[in-house]
N, C-alpha and C positions, 0 to 999 in steps of 0.2 A: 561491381555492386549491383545486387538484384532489385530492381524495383517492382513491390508488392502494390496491389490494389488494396485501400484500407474499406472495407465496409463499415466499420465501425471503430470509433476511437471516444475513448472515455478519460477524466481525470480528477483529481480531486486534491486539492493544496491543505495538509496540514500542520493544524497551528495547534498550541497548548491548550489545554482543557483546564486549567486552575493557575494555581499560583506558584504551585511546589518548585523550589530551587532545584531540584535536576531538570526541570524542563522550562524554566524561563527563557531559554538562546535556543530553544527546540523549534525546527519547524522540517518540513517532509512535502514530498509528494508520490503520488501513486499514478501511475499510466498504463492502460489499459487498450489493446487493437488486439482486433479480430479482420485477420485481410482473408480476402478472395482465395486465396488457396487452402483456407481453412484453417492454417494456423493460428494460434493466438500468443501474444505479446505480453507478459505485465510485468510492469517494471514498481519496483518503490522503493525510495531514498528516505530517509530522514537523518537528520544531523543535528549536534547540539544538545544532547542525552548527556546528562549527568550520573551517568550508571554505570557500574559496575560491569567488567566484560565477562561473558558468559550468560547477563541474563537475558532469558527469552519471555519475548514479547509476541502478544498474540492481534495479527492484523483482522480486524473482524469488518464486514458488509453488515449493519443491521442486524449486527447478532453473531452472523452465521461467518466459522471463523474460514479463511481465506488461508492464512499461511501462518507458523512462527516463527520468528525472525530472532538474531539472539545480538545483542549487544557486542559490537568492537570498537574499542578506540571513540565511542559518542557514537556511534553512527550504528545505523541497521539498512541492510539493502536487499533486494532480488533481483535479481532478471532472470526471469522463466519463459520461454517460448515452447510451447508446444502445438503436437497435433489435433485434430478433430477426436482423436477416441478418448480424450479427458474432457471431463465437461468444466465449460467455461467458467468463474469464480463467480458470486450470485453478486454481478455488480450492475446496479441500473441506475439512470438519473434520479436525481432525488435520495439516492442512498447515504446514509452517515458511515463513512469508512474510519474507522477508530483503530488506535495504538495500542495494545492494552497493557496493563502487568498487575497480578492478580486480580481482575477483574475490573478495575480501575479504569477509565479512559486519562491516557495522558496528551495524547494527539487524535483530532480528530476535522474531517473536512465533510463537505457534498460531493457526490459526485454530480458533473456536468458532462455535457458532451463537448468533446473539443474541434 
């Protein structure tokens, strides 16, 4: 097991944006590290999607979209690590990290530092 230095680690818990029955038992979270050797980490989970599999859902920072994620089984996940020659996803404290599907927010958190 390799142990990294984290310079930076970010996160964001989320929860439902309404009321809609595909996302009442919805909840996620998103994790975010940037270590010392310049890799970067982000992981996001959520579960509890009352949706149909195949659909894609768009993870947005304040707008600006971050990744699509497509519906299996309730759930949507990533884990991406990469190197320095991608630039980092535009996530800062304070940020609203939202679920989205056609534009809609169905899940949505802040980010904090953790």
């Amino acid at each position: 097991m390799i142990i990294r230095r984290v310079l930076k680690e970010l996160e964001a818990k989320l929860t439902p944006d309404g009321l809609s029955p595909a996302i009442r038992d919805a909840s996620g979270k998103l994790e975010f590290k940037h270590y010392g050797d310049d890799r970067q980490r982000l992981r996001v989970r959520c579960r509890g999607l009352d949706l149909p599999d195949g659909e894609r859902l768009e993870l947005t920072s304040d707008d600006a979209l971050i990744a699509v994620l497509e519906v299996e089984k309730g759930r949507v996940t990533l884990d991406e690590e990469r190197d320095a020659t991608f630039a980092a996803p535009p996530l800062a404290v304070g940020n609203t990290v939202a679920l989205r599907r056609n534009g809609g927010s169905l899940l949505s958190g802040l980010v904090y530092l953790d």
